[in-house]
PDB file of N, H, CA, C and O in Angstrom:
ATOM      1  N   UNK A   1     -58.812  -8.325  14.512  1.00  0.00           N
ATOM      2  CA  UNK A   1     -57.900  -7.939  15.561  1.00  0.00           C
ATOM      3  C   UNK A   1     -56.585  -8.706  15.407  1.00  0.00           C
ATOM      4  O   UNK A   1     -56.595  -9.905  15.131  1.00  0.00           O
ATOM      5  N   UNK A   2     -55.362  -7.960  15.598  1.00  0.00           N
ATOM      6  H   UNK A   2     -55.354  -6.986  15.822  1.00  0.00           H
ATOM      7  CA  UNK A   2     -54.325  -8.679  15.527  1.00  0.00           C
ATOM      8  C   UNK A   2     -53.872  -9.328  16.465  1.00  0.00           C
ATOM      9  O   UNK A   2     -53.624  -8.626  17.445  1.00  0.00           O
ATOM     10  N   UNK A   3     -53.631 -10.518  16.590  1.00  0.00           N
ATOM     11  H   UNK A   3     -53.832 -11.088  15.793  1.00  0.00           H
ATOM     12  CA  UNK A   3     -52.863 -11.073  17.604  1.00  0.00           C
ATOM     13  C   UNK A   3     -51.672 -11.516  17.682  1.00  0.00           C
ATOM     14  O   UNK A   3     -51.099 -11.673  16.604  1.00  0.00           O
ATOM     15  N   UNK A   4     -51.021 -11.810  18.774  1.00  0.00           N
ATOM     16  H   UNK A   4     -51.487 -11.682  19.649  1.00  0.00           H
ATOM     17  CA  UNK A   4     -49.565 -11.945  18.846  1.00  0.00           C
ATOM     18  C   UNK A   4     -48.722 -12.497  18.232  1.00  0.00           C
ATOM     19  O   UNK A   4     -47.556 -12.104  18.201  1.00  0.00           O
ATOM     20  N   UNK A   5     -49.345 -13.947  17.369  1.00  0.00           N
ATOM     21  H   UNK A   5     -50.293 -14.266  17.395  1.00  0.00           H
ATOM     22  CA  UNK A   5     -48.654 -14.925  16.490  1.00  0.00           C
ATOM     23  C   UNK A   5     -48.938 -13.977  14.921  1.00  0.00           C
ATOM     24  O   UNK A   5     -48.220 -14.266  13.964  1.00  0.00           O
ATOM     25  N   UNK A   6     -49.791 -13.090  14.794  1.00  0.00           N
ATOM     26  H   UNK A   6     -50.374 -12.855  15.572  1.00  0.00           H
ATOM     27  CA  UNK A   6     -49.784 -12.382  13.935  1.00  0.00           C
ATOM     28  C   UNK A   6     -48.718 -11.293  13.745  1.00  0.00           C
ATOM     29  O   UNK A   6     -48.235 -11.126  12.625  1.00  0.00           O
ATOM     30  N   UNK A   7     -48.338 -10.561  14.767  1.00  0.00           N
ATOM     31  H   UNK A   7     -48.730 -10.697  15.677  1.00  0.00           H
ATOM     32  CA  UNK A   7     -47.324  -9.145  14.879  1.00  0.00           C
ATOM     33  C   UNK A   7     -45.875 -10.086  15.114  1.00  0.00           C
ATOM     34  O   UNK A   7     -44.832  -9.515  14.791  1.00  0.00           O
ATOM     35  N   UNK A   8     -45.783 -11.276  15.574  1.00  0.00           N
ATOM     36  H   UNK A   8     -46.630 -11.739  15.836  1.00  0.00           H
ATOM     37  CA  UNK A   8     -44.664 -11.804  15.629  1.00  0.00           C
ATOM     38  C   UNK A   8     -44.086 -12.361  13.892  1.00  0.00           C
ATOM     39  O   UNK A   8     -42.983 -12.238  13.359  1.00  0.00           O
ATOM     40  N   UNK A   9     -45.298 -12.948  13.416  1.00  0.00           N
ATOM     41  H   UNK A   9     -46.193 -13.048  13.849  1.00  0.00           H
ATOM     42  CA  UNK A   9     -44.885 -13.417  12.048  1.00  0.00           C
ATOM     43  C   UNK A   9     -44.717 -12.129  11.139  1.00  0.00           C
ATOM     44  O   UNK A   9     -43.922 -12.359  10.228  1.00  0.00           O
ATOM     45  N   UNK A  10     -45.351 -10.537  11.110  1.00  0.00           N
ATOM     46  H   UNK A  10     -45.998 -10.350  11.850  1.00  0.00           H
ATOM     47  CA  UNK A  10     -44.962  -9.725  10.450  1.00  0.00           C
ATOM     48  C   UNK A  10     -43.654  -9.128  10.664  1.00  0.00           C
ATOM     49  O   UNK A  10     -42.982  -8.618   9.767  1.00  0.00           O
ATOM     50  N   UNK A  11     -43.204  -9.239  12.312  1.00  0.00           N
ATOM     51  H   UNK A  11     -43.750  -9.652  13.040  1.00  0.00           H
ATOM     52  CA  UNK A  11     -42.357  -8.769  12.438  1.00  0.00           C
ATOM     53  C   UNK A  11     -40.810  -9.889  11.932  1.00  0.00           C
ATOM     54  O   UNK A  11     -39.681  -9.409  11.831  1.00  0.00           O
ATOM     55  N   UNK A  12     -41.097 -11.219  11.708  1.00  0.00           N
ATOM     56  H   UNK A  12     -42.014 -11.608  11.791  1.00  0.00           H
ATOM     57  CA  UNK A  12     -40.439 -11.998  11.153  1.00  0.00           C
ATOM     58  C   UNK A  12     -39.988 -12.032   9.904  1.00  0.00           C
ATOM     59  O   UNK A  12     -38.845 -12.367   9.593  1.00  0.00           O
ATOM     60  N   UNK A  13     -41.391 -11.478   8.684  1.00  0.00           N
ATOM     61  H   UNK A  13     -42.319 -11.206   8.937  1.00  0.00           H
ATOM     62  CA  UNK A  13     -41.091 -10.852   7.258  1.00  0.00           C
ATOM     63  C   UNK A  13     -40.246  -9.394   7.704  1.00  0.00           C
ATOM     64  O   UNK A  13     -39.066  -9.532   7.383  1.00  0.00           O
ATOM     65  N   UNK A  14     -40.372  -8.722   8.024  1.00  0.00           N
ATOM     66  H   UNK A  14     -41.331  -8.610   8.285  1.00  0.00           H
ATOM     67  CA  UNK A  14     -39.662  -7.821   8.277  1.00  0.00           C
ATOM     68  C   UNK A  14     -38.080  -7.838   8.317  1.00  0.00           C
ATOM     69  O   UNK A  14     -37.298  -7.357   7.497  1.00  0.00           O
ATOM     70  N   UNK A  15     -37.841  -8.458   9.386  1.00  0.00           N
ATOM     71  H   UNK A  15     -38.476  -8.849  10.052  1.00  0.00           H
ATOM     72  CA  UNK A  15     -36.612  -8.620   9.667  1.00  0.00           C
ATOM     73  C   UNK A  15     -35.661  -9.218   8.708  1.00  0.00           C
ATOM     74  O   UNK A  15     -34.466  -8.926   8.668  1.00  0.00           O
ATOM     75  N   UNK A  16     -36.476 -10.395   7.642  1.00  0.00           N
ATOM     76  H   UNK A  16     -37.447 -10.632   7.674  1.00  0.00           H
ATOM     77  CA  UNK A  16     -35.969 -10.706   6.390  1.00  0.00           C
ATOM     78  C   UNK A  16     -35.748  -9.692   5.411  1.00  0.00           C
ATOM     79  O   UNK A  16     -34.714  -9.392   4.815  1.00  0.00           O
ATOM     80  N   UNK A  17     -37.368  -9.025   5.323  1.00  0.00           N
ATOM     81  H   UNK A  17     -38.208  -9.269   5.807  1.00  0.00           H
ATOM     82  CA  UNK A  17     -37.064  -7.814   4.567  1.00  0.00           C
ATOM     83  C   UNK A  17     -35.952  -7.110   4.424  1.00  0.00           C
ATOM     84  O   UNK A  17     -35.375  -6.937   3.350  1.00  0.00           O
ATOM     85  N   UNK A  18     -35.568  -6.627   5.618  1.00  0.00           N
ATOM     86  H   UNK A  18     -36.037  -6.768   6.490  1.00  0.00           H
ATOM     87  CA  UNK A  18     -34.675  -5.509   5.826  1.00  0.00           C
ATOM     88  C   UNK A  18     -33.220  -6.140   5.370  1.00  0.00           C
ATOM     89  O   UNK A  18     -32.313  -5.526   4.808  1.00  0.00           O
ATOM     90  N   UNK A  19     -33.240  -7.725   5.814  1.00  0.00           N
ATOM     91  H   UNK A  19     -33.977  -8.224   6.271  1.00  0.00           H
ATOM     92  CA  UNK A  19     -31.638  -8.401   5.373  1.00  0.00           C
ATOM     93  C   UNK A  19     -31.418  -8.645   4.131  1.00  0.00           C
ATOM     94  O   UNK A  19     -30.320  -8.950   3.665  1.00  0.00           O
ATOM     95  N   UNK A  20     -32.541  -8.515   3.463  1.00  0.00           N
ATOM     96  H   UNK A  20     -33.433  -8.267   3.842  1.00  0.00           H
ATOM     97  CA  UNK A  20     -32.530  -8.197   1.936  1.00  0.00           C
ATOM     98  C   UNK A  20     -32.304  -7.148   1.449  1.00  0.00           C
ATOM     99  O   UNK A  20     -31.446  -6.937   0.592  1.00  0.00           O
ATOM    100  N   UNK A  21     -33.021  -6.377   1.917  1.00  0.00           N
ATOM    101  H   UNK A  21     -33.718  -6.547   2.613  1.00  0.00           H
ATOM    102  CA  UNK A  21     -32.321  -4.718   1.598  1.00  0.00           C
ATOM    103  C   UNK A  21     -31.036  -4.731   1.713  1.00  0.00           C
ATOM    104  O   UNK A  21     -30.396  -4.193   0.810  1.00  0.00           O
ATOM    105  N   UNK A  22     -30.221  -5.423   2.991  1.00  0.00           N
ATOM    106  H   UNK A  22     -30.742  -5.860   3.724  1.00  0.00           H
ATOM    107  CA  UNK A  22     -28.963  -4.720   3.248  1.00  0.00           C
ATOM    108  C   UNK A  22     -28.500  -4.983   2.630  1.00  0.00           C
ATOM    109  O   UNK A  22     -27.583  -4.213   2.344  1.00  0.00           O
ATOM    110  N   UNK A  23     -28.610  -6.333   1.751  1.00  0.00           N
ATOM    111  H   UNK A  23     -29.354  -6.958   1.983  1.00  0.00           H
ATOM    112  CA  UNK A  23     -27.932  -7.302   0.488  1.00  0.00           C
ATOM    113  C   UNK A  23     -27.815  -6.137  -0.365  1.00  0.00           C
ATOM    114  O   UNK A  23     -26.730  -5.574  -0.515  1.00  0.00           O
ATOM    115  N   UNK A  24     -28.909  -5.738  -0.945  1.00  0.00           N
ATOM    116  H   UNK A  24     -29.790  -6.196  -0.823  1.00  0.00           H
ATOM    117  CA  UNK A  24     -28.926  -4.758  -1.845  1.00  0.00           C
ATOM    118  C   UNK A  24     -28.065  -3.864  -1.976  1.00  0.00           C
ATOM    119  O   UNK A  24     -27.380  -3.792  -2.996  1.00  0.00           O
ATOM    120  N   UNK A  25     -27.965  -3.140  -1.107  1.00  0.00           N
ATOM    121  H   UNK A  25     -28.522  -3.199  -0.278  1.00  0.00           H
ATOM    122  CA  UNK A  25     -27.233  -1.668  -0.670  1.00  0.00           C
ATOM    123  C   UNK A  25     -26.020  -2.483  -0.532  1.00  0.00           C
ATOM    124  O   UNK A  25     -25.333  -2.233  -1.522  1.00  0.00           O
ATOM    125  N   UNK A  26     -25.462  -3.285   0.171  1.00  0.00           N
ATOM    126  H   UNK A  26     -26.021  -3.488   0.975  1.00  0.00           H
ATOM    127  CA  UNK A  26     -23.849  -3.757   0.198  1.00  0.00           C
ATOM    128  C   UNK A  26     -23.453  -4.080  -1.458  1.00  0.00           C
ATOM    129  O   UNK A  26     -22.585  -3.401  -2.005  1.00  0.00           O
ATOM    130  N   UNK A  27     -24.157  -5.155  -2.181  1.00  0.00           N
ATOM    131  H   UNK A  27     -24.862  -5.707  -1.736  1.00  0.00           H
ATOM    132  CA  UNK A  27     -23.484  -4.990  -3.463  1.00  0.00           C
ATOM    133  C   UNK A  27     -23.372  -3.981  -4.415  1.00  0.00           C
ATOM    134  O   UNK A  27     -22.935  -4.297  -5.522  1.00  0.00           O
ATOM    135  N   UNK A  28     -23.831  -2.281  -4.090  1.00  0.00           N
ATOM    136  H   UNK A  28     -24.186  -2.024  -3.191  1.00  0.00           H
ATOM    137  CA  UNK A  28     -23.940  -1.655  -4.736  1.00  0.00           C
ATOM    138  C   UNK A  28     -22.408  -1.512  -5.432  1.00  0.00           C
ATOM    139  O   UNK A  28     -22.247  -1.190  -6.609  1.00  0.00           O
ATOM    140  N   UNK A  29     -21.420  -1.781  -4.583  1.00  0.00           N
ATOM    141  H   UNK A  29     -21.550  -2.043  -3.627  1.00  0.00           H
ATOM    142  CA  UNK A  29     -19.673  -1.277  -4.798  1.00  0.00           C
ATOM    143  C   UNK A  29     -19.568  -2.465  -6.119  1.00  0.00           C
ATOM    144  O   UNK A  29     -18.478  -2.421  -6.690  1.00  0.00           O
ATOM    145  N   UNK A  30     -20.364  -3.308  -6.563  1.00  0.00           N
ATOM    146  H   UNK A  30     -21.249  -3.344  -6.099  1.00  0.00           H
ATOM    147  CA  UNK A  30     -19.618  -4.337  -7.152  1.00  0.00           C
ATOM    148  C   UNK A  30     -20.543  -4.543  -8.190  1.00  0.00           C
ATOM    149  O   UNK A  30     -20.588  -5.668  -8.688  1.00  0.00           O
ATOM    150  N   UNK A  31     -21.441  -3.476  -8.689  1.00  0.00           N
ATOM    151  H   UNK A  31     -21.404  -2.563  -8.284  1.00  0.00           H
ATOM    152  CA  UNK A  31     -22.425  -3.249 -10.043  1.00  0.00           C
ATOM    153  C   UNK A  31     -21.336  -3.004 -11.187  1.00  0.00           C
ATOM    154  O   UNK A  31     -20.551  -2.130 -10.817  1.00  0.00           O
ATOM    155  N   UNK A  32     -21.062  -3.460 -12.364  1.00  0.00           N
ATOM    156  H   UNK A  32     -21.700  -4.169 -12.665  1.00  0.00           H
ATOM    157  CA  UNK A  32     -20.253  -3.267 -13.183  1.00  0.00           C
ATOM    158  C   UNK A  32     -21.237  -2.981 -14.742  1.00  0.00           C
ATOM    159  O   UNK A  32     -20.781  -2.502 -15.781  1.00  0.00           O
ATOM    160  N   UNK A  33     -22.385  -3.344 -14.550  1.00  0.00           N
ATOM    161  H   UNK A  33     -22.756  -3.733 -13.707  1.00  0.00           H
ATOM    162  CA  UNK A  33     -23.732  -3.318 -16.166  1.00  0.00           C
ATOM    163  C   UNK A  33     -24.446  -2.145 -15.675  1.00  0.00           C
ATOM    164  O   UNK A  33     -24.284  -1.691 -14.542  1.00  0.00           O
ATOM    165  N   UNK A  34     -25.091  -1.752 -16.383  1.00  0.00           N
ATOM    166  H   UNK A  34     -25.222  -2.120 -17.304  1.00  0.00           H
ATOM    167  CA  UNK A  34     -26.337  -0.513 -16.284  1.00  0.00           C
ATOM    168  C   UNK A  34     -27.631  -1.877 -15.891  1.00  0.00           C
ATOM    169  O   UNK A  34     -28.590  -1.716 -15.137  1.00  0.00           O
ATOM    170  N   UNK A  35     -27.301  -3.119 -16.620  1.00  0.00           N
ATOM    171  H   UNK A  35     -26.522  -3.250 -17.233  1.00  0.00           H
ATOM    172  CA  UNK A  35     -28.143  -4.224 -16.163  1.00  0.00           C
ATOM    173  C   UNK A  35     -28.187  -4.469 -14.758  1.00  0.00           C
ATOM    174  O   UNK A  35     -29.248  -4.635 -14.156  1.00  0.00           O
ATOM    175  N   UNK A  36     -27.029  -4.499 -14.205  1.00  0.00           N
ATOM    176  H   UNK A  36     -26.167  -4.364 -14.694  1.00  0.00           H
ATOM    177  CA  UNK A  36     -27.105  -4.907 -12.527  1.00  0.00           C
ATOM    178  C   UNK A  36     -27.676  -3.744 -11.905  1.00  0.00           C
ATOM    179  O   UNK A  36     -28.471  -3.918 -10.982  1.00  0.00           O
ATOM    180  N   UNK A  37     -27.302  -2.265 -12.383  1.00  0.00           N
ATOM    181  H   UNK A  37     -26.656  -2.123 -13.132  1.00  0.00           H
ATOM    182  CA  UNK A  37     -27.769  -1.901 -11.527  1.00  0.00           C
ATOM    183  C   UNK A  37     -28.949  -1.483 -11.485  1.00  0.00           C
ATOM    184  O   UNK A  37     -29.450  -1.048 -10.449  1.00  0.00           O
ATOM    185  N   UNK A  38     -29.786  -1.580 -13.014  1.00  0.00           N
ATOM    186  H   UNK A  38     -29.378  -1.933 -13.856  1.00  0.00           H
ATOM    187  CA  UNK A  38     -31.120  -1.664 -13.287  1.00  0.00           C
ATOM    188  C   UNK A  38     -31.652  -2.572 -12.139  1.00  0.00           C
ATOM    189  O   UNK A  38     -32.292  -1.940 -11.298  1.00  0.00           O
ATOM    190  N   UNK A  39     -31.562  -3.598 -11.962  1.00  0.00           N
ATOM    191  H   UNK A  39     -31.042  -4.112 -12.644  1.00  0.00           H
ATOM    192  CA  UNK A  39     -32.008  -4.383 -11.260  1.00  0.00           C
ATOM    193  C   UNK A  39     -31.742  -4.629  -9.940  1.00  0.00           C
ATOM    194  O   UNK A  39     -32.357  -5.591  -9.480  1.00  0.00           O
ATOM    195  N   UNK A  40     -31.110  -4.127  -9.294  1.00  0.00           N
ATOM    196  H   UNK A  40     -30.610  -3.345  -9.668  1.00  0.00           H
ATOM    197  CA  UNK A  40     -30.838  -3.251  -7.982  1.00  0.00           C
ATOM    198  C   UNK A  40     -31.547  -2.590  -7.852  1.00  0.00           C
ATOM    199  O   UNK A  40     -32.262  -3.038  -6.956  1.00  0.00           O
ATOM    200  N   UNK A  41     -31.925  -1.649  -8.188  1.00  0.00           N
ATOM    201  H   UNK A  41     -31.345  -1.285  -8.916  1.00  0.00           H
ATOM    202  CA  UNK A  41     -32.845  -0.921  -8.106  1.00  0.00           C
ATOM    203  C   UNK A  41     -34.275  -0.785  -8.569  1.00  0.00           C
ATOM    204  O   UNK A  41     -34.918   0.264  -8.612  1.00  0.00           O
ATOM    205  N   UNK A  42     -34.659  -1.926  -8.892  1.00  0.00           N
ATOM    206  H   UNK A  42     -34.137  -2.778  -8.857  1.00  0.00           H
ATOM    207  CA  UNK A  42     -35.772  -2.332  -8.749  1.00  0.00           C
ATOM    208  C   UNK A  42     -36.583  -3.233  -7.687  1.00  0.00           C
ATOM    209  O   UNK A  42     -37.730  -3.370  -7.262  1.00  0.00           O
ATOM    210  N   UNK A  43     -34.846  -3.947  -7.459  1.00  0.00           N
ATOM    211  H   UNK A  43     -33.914  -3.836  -7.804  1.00  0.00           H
ATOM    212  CA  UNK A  43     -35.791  -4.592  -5.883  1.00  0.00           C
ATOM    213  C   UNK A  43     -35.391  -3.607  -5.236  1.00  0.00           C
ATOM    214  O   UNK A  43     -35.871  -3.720  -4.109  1.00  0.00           O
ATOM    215  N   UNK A  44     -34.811  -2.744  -5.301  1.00  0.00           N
ATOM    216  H   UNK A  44     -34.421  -2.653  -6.218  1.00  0.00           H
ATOM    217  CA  UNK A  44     -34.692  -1.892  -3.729  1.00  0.00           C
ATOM    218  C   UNK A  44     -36.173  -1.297  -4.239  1.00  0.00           C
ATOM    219  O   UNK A  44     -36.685  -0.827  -3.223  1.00  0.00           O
ATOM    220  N   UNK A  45     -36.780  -1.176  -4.994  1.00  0.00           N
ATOM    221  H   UNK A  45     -36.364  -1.558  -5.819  1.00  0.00           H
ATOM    222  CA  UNK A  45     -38.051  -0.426  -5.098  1.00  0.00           C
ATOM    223  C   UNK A  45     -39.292  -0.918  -4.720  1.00  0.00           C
ATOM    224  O   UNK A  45     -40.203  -0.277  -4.196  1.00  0.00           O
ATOM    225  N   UNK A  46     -39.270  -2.282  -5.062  1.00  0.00           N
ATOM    226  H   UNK A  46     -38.530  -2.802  -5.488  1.00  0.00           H
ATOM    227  CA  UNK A  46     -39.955  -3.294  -4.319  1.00  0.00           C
ATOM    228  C   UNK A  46     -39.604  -3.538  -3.252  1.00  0.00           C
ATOM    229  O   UNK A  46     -40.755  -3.686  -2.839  1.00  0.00           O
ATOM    230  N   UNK A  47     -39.049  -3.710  -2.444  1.00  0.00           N
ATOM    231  H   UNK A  47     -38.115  -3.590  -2.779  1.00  0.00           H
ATOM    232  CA  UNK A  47     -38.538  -3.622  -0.838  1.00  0.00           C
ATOM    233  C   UNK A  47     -39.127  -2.612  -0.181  1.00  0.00           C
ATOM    234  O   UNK A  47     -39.860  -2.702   0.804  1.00  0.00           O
ATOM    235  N   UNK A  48     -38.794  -1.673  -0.740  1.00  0.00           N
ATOM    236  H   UNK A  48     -38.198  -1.601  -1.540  1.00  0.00           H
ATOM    237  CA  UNK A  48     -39.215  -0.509  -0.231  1.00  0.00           C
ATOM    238  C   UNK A  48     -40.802   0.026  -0.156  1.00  0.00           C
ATOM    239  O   UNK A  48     -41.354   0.620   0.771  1.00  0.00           O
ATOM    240  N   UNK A  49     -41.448  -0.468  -1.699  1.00  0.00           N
ATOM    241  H   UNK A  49     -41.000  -0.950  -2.452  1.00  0.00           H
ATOM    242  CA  UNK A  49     -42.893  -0.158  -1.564  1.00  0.00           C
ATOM    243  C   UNK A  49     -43.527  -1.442  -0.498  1.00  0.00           C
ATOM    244  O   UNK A  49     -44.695  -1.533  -0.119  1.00  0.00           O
ATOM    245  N   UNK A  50     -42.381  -2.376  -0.158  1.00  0.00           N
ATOM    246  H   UNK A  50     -41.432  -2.302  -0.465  1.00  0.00           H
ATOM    247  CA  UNK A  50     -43.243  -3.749   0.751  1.00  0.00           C
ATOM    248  C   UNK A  50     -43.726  -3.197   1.922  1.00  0.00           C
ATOM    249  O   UNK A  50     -44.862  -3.226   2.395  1.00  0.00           O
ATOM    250  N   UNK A  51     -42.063  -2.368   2.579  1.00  0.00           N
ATOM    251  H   UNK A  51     -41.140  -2.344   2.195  1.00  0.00           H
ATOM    252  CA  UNK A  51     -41.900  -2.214   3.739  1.00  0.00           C
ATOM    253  C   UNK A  51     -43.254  -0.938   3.876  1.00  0.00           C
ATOM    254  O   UNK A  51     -44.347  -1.026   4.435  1.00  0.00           O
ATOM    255  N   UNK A  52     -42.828  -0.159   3.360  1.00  0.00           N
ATOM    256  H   UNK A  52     -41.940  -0.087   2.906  1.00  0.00           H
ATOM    257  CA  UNK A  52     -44.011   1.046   3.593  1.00  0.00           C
ATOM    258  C   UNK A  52     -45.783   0.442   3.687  1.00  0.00           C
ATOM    259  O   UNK A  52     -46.593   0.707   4.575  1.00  0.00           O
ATOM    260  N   UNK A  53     -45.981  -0.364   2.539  1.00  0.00           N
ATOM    261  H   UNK A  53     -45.324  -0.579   1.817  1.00  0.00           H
ATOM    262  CA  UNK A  53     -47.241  -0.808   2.626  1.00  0.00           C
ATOM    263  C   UNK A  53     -47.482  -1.635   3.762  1.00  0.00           C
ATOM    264  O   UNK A  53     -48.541  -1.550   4.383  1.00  0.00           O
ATOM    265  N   UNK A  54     -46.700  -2.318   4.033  1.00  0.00           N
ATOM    266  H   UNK A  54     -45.840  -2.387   3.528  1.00  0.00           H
ATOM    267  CA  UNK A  54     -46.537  -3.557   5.667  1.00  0.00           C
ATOM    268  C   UNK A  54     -46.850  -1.924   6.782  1.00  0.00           C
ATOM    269  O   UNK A  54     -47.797  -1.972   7.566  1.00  0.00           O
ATOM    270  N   UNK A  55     -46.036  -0.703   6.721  1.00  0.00           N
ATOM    271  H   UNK A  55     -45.266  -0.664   6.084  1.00  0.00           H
ATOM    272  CA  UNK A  55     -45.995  -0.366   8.125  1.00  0.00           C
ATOM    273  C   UNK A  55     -47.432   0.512   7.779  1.00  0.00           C
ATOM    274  O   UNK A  55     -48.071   0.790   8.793  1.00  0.00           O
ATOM    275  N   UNK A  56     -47.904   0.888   6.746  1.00  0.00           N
ATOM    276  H   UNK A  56     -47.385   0.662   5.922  1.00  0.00           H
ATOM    277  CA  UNK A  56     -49.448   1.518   6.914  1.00  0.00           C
ATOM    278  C   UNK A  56     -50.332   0.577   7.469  1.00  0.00           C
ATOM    279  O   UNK A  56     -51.120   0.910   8.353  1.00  0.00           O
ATOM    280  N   UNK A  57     -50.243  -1.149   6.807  1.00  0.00           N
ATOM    281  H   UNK A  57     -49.603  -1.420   6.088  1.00  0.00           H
ATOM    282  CA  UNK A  57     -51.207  -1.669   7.370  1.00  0.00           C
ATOM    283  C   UNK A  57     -50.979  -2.131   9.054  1.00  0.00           C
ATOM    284  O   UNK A  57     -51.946  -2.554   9.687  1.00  0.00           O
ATOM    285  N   UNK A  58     -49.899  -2.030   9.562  1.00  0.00           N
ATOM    286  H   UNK A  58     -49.113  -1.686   9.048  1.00  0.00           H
ATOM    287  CA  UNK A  58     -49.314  -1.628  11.369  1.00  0.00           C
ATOM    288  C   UNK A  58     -50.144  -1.088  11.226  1.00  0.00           C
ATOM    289  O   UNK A  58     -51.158  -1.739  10.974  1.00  0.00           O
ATOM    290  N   UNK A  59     -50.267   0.502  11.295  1.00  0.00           N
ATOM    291  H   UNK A  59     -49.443   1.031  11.500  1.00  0.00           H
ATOM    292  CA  UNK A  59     -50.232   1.492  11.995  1.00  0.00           C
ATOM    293  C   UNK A  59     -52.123   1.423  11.978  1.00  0.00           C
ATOM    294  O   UNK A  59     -52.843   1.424  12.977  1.00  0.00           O
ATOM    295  N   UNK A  60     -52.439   1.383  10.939  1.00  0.00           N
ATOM    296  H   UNK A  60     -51.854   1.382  10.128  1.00  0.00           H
ATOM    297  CA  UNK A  60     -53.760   1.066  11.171  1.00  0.00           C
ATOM    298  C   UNK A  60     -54.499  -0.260  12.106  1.00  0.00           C
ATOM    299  O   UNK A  60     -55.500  -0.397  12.809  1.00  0.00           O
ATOM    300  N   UNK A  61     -53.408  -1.065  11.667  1.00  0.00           N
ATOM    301  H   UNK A  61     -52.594  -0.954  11.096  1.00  0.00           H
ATOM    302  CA  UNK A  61     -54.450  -2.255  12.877  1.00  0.00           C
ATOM    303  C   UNK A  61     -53.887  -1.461  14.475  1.00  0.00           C
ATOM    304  O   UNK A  61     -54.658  -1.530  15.432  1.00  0.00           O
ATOM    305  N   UNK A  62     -52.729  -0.847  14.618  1.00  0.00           N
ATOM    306  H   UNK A  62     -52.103  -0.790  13.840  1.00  0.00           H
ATOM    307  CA  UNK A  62     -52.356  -0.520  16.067  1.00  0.00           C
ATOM    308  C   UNK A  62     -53.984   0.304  16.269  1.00  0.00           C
ATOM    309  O   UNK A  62     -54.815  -0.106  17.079  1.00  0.00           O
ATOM    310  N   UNK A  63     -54.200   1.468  15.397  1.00  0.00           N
ATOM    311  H   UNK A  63     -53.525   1.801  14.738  1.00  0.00           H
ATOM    312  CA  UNK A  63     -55.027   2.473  15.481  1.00  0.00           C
ATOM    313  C   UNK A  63     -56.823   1.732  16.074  1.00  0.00           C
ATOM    314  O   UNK A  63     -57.567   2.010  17.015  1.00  0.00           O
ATOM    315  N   UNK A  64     -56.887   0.766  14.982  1.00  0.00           N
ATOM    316  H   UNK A  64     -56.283   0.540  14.218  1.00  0.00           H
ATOM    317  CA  UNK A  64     -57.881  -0.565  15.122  1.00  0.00           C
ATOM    318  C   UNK A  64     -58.008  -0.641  16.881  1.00  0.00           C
ATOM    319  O   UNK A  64     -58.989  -0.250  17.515  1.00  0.00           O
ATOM    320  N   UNK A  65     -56.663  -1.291  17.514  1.00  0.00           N
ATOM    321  H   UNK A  65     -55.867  -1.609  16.999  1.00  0.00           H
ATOM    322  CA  UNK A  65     -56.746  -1.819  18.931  1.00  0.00           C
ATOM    323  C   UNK A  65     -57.238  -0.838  19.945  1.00  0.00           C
ATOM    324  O   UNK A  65     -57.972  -1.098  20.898  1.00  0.00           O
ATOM    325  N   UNK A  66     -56.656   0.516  19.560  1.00  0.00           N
ATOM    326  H   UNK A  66     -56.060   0.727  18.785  1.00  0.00           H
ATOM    327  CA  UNK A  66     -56.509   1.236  20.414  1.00  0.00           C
ATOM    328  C   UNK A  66     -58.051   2.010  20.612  1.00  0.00           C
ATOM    329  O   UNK A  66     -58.186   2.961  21.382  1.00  0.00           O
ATOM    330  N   UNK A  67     -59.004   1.536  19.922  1.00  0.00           N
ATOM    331  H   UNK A  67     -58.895   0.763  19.297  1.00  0.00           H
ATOM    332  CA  UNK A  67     -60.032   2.305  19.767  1.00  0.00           C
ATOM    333  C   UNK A  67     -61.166   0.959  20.495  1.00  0.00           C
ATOM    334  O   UNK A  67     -62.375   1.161  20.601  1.00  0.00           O
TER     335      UNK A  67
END
């Protein structure tokens, strides 16, 4: 069961998460290599598979409580 110091600390990776992303997406104007932006876009890919896998395992512990 999740508890509160639990949904507070995910929601804490999160919020990092996402300020990492924005990092991402803001330096896109200032990629000048096929290298940078190789690698831009790989953490945005990893970011992205974090965030999704973080909100399946939400949605299932919400599903968990509610039952």
């Amino acid at each position: 069961m999740m508890s509160q110091c639990d949904a507070e600390s995910r929601l804490a990776m999160i919020y990092k998460m996402d300020g990492d992303l924005q990092h991402l997406l803001n330096i896109g104007t200032s990629i000048t290599t096929l290298e940078e932006a190789m690698e831009v876009i790989f953490k945005l890919r990893n970011g992205l598979t974090n965030v999704l896998s973080d909100k399946r395992k939400l949605e299932t512990q919400i599903e968990d409580l509610k039952k």
